[in-house]
C-alpha atoms as a printed R data frame, in Angstrom:
    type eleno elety resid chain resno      x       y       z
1   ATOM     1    CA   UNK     A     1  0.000   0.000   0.000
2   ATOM     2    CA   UNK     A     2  1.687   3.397  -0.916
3   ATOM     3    CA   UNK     A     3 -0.145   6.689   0.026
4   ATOM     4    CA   UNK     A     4  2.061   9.720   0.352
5   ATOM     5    CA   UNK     A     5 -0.302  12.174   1.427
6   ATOM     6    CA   UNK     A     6 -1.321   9.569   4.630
7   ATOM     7    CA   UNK     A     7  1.837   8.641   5.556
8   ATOM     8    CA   UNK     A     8  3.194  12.230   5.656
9   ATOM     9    CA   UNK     A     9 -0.137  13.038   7.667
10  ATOM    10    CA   UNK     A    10  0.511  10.535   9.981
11  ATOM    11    CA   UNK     A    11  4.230  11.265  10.200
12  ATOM    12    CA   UNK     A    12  3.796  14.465  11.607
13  ATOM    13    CA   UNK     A    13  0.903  13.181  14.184
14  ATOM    14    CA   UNK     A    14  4.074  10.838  15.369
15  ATOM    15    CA   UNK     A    15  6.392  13.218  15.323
16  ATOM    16    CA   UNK     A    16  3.853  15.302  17.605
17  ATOM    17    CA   UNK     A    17  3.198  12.142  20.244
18  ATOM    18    CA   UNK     A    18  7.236  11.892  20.194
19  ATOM    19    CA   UNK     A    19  7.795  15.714  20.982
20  ATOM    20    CA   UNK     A    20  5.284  15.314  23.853
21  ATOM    21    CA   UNK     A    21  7.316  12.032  25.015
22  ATOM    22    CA   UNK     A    22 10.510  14.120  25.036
23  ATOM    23    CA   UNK     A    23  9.457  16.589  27.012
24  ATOM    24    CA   UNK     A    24  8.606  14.230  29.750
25  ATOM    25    CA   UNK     A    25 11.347  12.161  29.600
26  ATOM    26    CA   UNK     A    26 14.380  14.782  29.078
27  ATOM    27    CA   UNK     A    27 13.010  16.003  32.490
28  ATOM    28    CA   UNK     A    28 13.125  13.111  33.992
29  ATOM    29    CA   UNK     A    29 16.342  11.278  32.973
30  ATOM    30    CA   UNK     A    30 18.459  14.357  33.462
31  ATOM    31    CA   UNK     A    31 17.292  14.973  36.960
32  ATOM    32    CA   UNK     A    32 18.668  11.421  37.604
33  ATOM    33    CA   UNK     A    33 22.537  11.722  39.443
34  ATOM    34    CA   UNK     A    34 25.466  10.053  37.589
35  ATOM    35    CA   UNK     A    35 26.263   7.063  39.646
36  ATOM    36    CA   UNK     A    36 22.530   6.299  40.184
37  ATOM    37    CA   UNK     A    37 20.731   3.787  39.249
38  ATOM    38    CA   UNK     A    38 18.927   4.862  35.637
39  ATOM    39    CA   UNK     A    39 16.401   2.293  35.315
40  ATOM    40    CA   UNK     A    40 15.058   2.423  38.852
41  ATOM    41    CA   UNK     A    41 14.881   5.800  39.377
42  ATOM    42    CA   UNK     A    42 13.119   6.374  35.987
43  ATOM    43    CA   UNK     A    43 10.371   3.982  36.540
44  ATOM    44    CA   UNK     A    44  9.462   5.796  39.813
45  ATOM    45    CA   UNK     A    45  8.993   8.930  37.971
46  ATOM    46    CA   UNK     A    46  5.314   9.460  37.147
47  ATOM    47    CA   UNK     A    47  6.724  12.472  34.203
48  ATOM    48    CA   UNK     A    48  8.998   9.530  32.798
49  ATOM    49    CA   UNK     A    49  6.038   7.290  32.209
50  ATOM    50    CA   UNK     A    50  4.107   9.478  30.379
51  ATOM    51    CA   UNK     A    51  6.928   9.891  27.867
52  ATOM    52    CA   UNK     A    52  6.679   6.078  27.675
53  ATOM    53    CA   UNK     A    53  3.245   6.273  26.499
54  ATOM    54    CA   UNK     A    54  4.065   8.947  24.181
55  ATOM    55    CA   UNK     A    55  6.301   6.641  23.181
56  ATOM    56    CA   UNK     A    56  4.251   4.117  22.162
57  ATOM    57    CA   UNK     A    57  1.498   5.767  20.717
58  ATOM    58    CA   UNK     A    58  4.293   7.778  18.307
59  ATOM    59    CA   UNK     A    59  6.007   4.689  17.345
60  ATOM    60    CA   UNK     A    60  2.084   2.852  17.016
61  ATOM    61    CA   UNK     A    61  1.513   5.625  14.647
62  ATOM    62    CA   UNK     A    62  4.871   5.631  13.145
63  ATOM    63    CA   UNK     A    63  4.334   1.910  11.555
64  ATOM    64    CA   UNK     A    64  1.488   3.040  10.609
65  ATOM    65    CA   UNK     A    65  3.146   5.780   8.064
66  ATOM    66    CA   UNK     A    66  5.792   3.408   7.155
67  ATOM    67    CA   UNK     A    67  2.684   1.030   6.087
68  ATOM    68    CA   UNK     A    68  1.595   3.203   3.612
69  ATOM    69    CA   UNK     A    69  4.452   5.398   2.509
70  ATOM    70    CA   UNK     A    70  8.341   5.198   2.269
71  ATOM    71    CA   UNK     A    71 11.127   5.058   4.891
72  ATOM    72    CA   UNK     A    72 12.458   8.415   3.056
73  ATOM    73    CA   UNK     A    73  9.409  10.472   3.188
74  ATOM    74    CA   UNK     A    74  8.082   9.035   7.097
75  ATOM    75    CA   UNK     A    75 11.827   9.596   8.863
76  ATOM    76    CA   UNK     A    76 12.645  13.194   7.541
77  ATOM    77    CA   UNK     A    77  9.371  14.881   8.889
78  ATOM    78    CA   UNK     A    78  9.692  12.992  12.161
79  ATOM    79    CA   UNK     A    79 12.480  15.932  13.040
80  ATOM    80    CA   UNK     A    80  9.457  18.084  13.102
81  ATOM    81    CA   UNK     A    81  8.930  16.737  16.659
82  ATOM    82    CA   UNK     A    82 11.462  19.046  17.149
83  ATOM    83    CA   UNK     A    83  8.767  22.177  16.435
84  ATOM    84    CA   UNK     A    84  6.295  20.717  18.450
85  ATOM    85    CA   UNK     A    85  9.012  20.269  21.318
86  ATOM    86    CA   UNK     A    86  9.580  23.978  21.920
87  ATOM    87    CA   UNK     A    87  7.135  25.460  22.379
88  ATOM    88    CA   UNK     A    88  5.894  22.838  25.055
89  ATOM    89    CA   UNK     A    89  9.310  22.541  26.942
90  ATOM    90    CA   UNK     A    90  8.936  26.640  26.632
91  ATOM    91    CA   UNK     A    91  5.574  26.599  28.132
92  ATOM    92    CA   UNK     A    92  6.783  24.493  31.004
93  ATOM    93    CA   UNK     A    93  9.416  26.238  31.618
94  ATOM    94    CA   UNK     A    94  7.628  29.631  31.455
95  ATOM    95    CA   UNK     A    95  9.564  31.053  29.060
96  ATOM    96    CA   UNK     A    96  9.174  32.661  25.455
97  ATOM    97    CA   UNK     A    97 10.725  31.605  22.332
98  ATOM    98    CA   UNK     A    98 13.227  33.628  20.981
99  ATOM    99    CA   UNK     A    99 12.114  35.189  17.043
100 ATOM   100    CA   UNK     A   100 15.264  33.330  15.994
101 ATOM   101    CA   UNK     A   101 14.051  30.024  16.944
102 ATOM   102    CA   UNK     A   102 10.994  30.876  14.897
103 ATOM   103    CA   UNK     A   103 12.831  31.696  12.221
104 ATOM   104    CA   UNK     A   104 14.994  27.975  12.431
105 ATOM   105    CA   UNK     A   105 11.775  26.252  12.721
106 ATOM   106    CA   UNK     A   106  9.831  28.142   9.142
107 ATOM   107    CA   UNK     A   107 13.563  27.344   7.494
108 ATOM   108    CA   UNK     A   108 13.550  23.223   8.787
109 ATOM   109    CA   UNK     A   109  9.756  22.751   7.993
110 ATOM   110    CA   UNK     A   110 10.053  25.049   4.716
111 ATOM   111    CA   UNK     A   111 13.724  22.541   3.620
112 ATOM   112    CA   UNK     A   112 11.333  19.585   4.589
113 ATOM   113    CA   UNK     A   113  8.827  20.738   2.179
114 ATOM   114    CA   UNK     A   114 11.202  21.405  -0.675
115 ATOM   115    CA   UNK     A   115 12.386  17.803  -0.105
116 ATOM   116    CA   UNK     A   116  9.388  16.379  -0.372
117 ATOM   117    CA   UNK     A   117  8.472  17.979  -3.582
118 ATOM   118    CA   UNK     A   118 11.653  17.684  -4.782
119 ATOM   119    CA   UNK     A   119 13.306  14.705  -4.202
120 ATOM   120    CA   UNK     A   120  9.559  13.039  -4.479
121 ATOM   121    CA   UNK     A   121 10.584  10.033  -2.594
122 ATOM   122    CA   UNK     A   122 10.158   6.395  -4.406
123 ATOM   123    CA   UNK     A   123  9.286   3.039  -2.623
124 ATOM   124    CA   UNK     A   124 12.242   0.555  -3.060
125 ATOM   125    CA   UNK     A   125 12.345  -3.328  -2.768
126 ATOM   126    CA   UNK     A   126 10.534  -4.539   0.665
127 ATOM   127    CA   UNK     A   127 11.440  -8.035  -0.485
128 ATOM   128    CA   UNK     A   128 14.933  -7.753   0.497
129 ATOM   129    CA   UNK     A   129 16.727 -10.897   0.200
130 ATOM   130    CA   UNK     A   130 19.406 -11.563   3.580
131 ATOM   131    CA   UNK     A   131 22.402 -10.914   1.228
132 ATOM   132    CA   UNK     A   132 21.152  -7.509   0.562
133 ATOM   133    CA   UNK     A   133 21.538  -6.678   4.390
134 ATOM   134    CA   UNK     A   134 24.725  -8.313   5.507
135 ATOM   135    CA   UNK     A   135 27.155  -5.738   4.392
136 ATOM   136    CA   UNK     A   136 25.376  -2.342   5.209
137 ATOM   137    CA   UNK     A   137 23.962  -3.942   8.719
138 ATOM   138    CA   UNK     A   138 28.229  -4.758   9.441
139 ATOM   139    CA   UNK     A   139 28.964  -1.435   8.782
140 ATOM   140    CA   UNK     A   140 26.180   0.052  11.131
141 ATOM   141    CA   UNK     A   141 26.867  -2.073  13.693
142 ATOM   142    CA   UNK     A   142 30.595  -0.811  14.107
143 ATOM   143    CA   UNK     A   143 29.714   3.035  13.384
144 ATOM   144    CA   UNK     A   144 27.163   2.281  16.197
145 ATOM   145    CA   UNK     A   145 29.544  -0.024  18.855
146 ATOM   146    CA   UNK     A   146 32.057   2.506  18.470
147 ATOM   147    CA   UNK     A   147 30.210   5.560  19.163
148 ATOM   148    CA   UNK     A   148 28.642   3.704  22.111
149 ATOM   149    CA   UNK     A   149 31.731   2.173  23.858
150 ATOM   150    CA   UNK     A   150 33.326   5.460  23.160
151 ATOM   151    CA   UNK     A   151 30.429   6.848  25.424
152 ATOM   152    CA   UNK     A   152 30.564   4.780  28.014
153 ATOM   153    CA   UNK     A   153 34.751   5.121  28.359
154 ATOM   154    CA   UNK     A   154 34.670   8.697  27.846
155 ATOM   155    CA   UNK     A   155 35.126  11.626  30.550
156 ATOM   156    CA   UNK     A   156 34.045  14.635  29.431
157 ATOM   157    CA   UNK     A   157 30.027  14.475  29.757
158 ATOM   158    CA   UNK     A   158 29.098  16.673  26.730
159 ATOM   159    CA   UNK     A   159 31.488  14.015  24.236
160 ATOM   160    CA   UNK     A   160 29.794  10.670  26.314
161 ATOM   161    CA   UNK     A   161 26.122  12.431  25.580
162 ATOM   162    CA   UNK     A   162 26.989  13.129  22.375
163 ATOM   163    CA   UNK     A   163 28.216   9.643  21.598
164 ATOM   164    CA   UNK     A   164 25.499   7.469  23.269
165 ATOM   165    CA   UNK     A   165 23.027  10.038  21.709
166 ATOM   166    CA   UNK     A   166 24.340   9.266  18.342
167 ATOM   167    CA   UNK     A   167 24.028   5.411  18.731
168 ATOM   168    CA   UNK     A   168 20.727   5.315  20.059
169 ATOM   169    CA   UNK     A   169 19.665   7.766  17.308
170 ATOM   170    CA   UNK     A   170 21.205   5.377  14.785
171 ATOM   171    CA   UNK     A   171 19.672   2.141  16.233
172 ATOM   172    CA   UNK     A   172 16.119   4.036  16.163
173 ATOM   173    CA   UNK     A   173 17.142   4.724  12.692
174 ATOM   174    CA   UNK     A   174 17.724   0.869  11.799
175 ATOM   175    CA   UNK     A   175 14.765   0.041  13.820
176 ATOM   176    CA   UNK     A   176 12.256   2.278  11.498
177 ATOM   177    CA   UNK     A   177 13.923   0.679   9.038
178 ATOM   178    CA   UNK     A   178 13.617  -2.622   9.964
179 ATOM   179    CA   UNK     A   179  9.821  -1.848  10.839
180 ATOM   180    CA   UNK     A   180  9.159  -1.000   7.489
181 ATOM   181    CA   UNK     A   181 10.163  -4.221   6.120
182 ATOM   182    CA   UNK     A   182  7.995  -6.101   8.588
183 ATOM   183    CA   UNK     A   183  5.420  -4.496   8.063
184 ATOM   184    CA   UNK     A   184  5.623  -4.663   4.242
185 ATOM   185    CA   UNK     A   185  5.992  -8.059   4.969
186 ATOM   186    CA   UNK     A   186  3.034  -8.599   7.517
187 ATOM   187    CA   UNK     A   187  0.515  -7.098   4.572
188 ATOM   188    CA   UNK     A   188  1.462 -10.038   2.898
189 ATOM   189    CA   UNK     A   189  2.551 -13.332   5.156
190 ATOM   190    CA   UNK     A   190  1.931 -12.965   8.729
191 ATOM   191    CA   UNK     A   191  3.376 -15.819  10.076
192 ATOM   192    CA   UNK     A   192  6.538 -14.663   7.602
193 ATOM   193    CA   UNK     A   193  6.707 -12.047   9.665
194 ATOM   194    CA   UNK     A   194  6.887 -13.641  12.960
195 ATOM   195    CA   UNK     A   195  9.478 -16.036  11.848
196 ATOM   196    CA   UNK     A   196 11.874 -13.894  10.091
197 ATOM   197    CA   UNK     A   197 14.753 -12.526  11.627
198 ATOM   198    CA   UNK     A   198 14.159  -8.509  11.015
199 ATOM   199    CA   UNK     A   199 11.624  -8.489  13.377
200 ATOM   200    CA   UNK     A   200 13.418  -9.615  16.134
201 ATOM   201    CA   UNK     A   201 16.552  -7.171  15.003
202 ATOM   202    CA   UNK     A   202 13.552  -4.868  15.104
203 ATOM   203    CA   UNK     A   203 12.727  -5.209  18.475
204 ATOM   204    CA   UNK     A   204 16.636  -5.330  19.684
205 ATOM   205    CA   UNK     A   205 17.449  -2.520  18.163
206 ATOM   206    CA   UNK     A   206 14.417  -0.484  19.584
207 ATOM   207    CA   UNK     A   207 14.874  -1.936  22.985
208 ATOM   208    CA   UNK     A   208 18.834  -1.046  23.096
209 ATOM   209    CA   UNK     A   209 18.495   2.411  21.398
210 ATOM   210    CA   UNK     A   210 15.551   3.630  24.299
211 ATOM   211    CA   UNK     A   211 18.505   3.034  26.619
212 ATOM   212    CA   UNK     A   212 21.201   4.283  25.504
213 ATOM   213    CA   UNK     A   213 19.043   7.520  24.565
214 ATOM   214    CA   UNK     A   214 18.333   7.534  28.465
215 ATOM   215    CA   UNK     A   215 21.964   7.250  29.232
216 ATOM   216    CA   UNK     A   216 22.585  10.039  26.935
217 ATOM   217    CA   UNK     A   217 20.186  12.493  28.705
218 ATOM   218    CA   UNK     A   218 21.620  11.282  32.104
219 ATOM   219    CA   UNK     A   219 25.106  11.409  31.447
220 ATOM   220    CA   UNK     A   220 25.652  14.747  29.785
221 ATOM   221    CA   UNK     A   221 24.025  18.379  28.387
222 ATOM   222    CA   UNK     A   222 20.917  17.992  26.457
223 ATOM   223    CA   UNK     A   223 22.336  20.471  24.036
224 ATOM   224    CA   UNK     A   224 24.676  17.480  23.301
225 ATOM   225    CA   UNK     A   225 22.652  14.562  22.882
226 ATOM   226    CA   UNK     A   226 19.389  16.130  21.412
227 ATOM   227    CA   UNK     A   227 21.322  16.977  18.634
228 ATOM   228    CA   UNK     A   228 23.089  13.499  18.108
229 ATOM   229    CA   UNK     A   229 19.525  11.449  18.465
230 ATOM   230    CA   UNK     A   230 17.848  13.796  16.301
231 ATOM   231    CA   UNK     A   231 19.784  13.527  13.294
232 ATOM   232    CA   UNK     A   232 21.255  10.234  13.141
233 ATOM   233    CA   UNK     A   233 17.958   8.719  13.298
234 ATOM   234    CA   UNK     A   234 16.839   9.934   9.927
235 ATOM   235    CA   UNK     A   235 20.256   9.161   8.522
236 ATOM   236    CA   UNK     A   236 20.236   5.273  10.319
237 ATOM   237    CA   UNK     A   237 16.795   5.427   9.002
238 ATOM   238    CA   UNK     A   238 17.758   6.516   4.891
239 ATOM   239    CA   UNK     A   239 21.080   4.600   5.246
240 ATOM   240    CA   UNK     A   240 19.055   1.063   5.227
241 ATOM   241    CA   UNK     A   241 16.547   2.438   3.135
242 ATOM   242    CA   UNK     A   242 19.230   3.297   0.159
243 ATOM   243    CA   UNK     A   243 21.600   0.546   0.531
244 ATOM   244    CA   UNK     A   244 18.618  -2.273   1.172
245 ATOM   245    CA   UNK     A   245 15.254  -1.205   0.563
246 ATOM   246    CA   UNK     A   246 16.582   0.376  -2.644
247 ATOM   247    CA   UNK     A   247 14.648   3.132  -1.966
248 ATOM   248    CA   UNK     A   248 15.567   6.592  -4.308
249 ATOM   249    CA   UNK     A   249 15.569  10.452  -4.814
250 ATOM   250    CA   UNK     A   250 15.182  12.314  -7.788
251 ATOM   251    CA   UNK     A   251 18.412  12.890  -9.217
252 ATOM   252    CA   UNK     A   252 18.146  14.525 -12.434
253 ATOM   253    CA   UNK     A   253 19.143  18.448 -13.949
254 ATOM   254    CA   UNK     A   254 19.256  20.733 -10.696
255 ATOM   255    CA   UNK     A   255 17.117  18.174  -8.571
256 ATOM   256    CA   UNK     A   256 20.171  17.172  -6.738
257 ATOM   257    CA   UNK     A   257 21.730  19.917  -6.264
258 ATOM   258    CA   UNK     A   258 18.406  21.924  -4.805
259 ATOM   259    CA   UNK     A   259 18.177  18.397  -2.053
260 ATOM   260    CA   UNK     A   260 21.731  18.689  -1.508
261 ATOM   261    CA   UNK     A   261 20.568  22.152  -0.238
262 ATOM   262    CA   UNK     A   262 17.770  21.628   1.209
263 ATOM   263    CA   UNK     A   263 19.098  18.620   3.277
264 ATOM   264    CA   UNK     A   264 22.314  20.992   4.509
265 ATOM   265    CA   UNK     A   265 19.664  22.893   5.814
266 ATOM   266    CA   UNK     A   266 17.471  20.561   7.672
267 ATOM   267    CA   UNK     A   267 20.720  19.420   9.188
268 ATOM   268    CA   UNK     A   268 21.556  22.811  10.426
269 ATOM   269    CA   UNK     A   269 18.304  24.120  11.433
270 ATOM   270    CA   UNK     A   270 17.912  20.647  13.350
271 ATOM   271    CA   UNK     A   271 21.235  20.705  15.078
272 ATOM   272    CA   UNK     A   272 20.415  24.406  16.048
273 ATOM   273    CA   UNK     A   273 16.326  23.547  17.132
274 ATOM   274    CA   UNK     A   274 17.907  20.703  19.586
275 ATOM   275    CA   UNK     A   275 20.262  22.645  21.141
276 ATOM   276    CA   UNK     A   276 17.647  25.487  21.563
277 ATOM   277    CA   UNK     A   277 15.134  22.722  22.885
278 ATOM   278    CA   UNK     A   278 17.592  21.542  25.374
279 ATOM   279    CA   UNK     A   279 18.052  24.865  26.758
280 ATOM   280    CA   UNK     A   280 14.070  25.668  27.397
281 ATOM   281    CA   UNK     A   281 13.634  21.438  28.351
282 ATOM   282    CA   UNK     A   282 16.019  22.040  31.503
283 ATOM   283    CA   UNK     A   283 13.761  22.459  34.200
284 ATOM   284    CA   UNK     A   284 15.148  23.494  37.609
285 ATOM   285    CA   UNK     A   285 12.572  20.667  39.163
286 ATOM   286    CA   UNK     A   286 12.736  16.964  38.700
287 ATOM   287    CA   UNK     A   287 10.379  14.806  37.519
288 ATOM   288    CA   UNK     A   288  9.025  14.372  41.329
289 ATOM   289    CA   UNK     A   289  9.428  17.928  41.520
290 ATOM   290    CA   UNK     A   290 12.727  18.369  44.019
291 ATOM   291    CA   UNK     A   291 15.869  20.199  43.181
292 ATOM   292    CA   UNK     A   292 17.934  20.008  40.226
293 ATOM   293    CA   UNK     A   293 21.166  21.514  39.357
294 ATOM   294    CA   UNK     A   294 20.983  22.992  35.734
295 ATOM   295    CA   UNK     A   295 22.698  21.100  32.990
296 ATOM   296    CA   UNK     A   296 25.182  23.437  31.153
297 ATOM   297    CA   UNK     A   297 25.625  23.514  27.273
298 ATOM   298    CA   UNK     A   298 28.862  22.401  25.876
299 ATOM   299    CA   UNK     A   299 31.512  24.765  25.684
């Protein structure tokens, strides 16, 4: 089934239920000391829980745009959760948004449209054969244990948020991925489905990329590992979807060239949103609403 206009609709109601989970969750995990316990003090924090469920309901929705539309169109606009972010995180924090900010967010949702429309997005093989994923799946998995174990043996806490931020951003990027196969693969064999091996990668990779995304917030700035989840999902996400799915772009006359802009932008605009974000999500109160030392940006 391939709908453009629904899966770009239901994109951005995703990328809405994951801004709300962010907020929520960001809060939560970076109120949580280093040398604590992550896991048990987050599931004693009521704010932490409802990022959970805006967890689910995103990603619910999110297989439901990868259903009917293409991993290239569904994980660009999900960096739009970043516009829906602000403003909430600002709210909270009872502050205004700076006429800069605005002007980042028209230029990231203004590059998204011209990427849309430009690059017009094609559906690729969803029949994949296990040959086609050996190689590019080697080379994630390195780009994604090295950032990783470089986080974890790291000192300074902006480079260890910054490096667990980019593997769990890559491993949600695999994971969307991999969930567009299966369900490509559900419309048309169930029990297929159950028995193949993607959607058991699927789950893995979702499972360890929600926790090292919560190390990230704990461990460092928000300015740092915002940034790093943000974008390397949508590039884990087009990497399979290129090399595997055979999924393309328009590449003809000045096509290229205008997406090669457009997509410099979206990068920018999206580094600069996350860091902004991370700034108005640092709340001086916990989740359970004690004190909390503010978490500086990088320097």
């Amino acid at each position: 089934m391939n709908s453009p206009w629904l899966s770009i609709g239901l994109a951005l109601v995703s990328a809405f239920l994951f801004a709300c989970a962010s907020v929520a969750q960001q809060s939560a995990a970076a109120s949580v000391p280093e040398g604590t316990s992550l896991l048990s003090a987050l599931i004693r924090s009521p704010r932490w829980w409802v990022g959970v469920l805006g967890d689910g309901g995103g990603y619910a929705v999110q297989i439901a745009a990868l259903w009917v539309g293409s991993v290239l169109v569904v994980q660009p606009l999900l960096v739009t959760a970043l516009l829906f972010a602000l403003p909430m995180s600002a709210k909270l924090a009872g502050r205004s948004l700076p006429r800069s900010t605005w002007a980042l967010a028209f230029l990231l949702a203004a590059a998204l449209a011209v990427f849309l429309v430009v690059g017009d997005p094609s559906e690729g093989n969803t029949d994949a054969p296990l040959s086609d994923w050996i190689f590019p799946l080697i080379v994630a998995a390195v780009v994604i244990g090295g950032a990783a174990v470089g986080g974890l043996v790291a000192t300074a806490p902006g480079v260890r948020a910054l490096l667990l931020g980019a593997a769990g951003g890559l491993l949600f990027g695999l994971a969307a991925a991999l969930t567009k196969f299966v369900t490509d693969l559900v419309d048309t064999e169930l029990l297929g489905a159950l028995a193949a091996w993607q959607t058991y990668a699927l789950v893995g990779c979702g499972v360890l990329g929600f926790y090292l995304q919560q190390r990230a917030f704990q461990v460092g700035p928000l300015s740092a590992s915002m940034p790093a989840v943000t974008i390397c999902e949508p590039l884990g996400a087009a990497f399979i979807g290129v090399t595997v799915l055979d999924e393309r772009i328009r590449t003809d006359g000045s096509a290229l060239a205008i997406i090669a802009v457009a997509v410099a932008v979206m990068l920018v605009t999206t580094v600069r949103l996350s860091r902004a974000q991370a700034s108005v999500g640092t709340d001086p109160q916990t989740a359970d609403g004690a004190s909390n030392p503010p978490i500086h940006p990088d320097r």
